[in-house]
C-alpha positions as CSV (number, residue, x, y, z in Angstrom):
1,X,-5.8,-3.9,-26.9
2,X,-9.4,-4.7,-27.6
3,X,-12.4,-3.5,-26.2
4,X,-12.6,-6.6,-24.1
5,X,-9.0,-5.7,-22.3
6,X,-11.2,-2.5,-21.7
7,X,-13.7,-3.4,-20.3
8,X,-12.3,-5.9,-17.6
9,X,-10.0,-3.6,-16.9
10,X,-12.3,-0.8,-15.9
11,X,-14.3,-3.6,-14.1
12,X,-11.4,-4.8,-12.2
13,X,-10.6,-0.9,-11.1
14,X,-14.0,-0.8,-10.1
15,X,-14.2,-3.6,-8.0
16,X,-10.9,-3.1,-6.4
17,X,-12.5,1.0,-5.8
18,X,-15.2,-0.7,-4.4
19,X,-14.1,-3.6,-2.0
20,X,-11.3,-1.3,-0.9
21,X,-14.1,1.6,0.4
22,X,-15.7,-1.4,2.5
23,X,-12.8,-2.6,3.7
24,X,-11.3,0.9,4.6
25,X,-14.7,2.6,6.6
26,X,-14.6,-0.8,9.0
27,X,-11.2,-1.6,9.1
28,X,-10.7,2.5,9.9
29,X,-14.3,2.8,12.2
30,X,-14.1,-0.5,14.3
31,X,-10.1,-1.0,14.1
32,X,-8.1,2.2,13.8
33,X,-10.8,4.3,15.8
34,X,-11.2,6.9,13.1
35,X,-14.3,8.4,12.0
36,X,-15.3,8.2,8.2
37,X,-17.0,11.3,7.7
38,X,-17.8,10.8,3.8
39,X,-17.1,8.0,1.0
40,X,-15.6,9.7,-2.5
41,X,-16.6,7.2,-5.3
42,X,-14.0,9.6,-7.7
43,X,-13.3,12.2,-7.6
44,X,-14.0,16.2,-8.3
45,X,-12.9,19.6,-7.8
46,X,-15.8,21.2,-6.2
47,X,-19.3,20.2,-5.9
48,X,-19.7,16.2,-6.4
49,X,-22.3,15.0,-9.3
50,X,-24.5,13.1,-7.0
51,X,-24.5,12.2,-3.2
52,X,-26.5,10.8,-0.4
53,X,-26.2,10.3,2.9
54,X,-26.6,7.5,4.9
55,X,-28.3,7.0,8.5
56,X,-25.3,6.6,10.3
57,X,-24.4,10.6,8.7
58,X,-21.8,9.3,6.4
59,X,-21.8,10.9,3.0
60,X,-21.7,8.6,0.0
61,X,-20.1,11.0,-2.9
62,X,-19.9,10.5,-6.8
63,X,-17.3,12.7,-9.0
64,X,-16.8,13.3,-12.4
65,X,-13.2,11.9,-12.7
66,X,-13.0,8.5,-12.5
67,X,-9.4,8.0,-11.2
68,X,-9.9,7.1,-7.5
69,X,-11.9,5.4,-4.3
70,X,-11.2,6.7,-1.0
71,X,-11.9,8.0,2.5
72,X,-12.5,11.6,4.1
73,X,-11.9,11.6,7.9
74,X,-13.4,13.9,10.2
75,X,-11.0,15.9,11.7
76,X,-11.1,17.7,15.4
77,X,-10.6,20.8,16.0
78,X,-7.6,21.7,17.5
79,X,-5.7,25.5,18.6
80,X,-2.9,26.1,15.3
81,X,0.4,24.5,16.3
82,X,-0.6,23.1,19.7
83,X,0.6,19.6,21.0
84,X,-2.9,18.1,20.8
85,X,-3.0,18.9,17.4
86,X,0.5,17.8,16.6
87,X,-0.4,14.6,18.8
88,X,-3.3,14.2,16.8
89,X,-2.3,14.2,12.8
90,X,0.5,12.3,14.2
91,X,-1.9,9.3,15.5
92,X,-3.8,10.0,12.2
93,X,-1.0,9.5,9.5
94,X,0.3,6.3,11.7
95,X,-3.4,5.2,11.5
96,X,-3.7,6.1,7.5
97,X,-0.3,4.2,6.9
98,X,-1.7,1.0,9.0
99,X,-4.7,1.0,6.4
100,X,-2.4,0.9,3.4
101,X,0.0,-1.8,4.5
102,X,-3.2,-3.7,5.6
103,X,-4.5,-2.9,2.1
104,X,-1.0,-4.0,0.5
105,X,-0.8,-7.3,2.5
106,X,-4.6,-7.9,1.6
107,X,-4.1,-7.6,-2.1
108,X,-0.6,-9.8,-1.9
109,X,-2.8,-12.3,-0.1
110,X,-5.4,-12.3,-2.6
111,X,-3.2,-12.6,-5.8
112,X,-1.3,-15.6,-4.0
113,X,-4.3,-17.7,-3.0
114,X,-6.3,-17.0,-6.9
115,X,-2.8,-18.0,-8.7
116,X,-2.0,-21.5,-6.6
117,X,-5.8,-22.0,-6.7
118,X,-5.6,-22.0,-10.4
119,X,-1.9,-23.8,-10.8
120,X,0.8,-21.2,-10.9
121,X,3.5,-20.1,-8.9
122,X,2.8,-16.3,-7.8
123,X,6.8,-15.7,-7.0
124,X,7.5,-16.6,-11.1
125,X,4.4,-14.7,-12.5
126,X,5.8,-11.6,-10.3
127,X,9.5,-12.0,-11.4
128,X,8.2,-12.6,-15.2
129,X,6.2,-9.5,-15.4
130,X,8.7,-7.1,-13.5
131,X,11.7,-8.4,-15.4
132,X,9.9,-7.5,-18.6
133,X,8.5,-4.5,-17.2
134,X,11.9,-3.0,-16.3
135,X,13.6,-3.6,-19.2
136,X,11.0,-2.0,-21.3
137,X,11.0,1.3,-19.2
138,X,15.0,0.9,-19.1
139,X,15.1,0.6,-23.1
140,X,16.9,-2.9,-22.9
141,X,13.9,-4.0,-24.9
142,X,11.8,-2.3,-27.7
143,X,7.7,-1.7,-27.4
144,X,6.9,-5.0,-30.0
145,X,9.5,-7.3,-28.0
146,X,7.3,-6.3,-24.9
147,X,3.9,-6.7,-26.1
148,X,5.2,-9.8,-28.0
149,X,6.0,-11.2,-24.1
150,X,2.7,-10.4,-22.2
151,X,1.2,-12.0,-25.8
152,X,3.2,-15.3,-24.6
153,X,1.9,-14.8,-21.1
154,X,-1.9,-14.9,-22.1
155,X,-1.3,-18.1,-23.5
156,X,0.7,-19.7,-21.0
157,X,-1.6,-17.9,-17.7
158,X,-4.8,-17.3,-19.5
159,X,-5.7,-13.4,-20.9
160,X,-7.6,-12.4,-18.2
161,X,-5.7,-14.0,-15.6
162,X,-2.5,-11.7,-16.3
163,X,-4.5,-8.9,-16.7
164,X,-5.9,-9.2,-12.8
165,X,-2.3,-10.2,-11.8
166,X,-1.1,-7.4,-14.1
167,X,-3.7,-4.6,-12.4
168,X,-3.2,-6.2,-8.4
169,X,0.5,-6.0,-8.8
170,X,-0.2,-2.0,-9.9
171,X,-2.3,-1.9,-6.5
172,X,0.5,-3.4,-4.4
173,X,2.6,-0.3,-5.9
174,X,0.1,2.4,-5.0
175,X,-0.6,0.9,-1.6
176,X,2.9,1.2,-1.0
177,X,3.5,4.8,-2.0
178,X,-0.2,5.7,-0.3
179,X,1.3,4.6,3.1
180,X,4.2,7.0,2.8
181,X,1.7,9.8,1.8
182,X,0.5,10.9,5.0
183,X,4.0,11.7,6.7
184,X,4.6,15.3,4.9
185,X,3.0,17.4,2.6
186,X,6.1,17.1,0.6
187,X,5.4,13.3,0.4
188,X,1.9,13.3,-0.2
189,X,2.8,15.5,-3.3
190,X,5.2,13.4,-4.9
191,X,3.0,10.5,-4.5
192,X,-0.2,12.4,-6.0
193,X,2.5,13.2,-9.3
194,X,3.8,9.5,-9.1
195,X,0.7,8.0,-9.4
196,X,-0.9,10.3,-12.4
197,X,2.2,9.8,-14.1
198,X,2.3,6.2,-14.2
199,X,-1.0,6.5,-15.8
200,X,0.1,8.8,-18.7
201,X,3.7,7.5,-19.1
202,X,2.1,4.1,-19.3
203,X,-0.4,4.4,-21.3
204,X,0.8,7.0,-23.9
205,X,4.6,6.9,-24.1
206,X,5.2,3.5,-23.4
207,X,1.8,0.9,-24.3
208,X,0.7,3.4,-27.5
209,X,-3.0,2.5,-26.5
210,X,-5.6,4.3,-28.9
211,X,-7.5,7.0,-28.4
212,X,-11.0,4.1,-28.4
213,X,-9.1,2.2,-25.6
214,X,-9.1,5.1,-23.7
215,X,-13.0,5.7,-24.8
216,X,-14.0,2.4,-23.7
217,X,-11.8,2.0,-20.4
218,X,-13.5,5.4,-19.3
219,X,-17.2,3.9,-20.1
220,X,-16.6,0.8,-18.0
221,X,-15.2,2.5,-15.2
222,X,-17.8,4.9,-15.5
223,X,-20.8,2.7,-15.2
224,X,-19.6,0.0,-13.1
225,X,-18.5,2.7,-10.9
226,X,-21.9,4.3,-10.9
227,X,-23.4,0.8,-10.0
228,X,-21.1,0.4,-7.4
229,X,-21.9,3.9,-5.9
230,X,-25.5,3.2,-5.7
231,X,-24.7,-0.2,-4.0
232,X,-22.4,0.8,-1.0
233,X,-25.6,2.0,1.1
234,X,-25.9,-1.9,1.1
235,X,-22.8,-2.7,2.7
236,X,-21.7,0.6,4.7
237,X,-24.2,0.8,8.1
């Protein structure tokens, strides 16, 4: 992969990260009744690189580890164990697993309408890339044989095509698993590991990607997640 696949890849991470904080603070302010207390534009253990707050008192964040977008809620304060609390986090993870099928349906929505907009059948682009995709990760096929396949697939969808349908479908998967998170620690554990894991397993074991992809997919998500930071005081009021 060249720095090109790079690059509109991190953009495309980016602008999912972004849209999907938007989407999330109304959708979970106006709809779901839960107040967004700050916005994480990645993330970081500790103290945040940069942050500012905006009128309405929600704090926009920027971390050091470009991985993820998301949400902090503010939470009430309840007496330990009591049935208002219980009640609560209850209403909260029902609430936080609304968002995420939303989310899911969303992005299925979105990668239907762009492929029949552009001529192809979503259904066979789906089956196509999850038949290959399986029997690469179940050894029916080698590494070459695989990449030789999404090779034929930029020239029968279009390069960067495949690469958003590619990088949605991934999304779909991770909205999925994000809606099940908020049921049990246990859960949200397991889905923290899965998620990471794909990352690693994919990239390293499976797609052999250089240590320059890596180089260049971190400076794209980087700055056009640094743009975007800076440009949701625009869009969250």
């Amino acid at each position: 992969m060249e720095i090109n696949t790079a690059f509109t890849l991190g953009i495309i991470f980016s602008t999912y990260g972004f849209l999907f904080c938007i989407f999330a603070y109304y959708l979970s302010s106006r709809f779901l009744k839960l107040k967004v207390e700050e916005v994480h534009v990645f993330s970081a253990f500790g103290k945040f690189l940069y942050s500012y707050s905006l009128k309405s008192g929600v704090k926009i964040n920027f971390g050091y580890i470009p991985l993820n977008y998301g949400l902090k809620f503010h939470l009430e304060d309840f007496a330990i164990d009591s049935s208002e609390e219980k009640r609560y986090f209850r209403n909260l993870a029902k609430n936080i697993f609304l968002l995420q099928m939303i989310t899911m349906v969303l992005i299925i929505a979105v990668i239907s309408i762009v492929s029949l907009a552009l001529g192809y059948n979503p259904v066979t682009v789906f089956r196509d890339l999850v038949e290959s995709f399986y029997d690469l990760i179940s050894g029916k096929q080698s590494f070459s044989e695989f990449k030789a396949m999404v090779n034929s697939q930029y020239v029968m969808y279009g390069k960067y095509f495949y690469l958003f349908f590619a990088v949605m479908t991934y999304f779909v998967f991770v909205s999925f698993l994000l809606a099940l998170a908020p049921f049990s620690v246990f859960t949200n554990i397991l889905v923290m590991f899965l998620i990471l894991g794909s990352y690693f397993v994919l990239g390293l074991k499976y797609f052999e990607l250089p240590i320059s992809f890596y180089i260049d997919l971190l400076i794209s998500l980087t700055v056009s997640g640094f743009l975007y930071f800076l440009s949701l005081r625009f869009f969250i009021k």
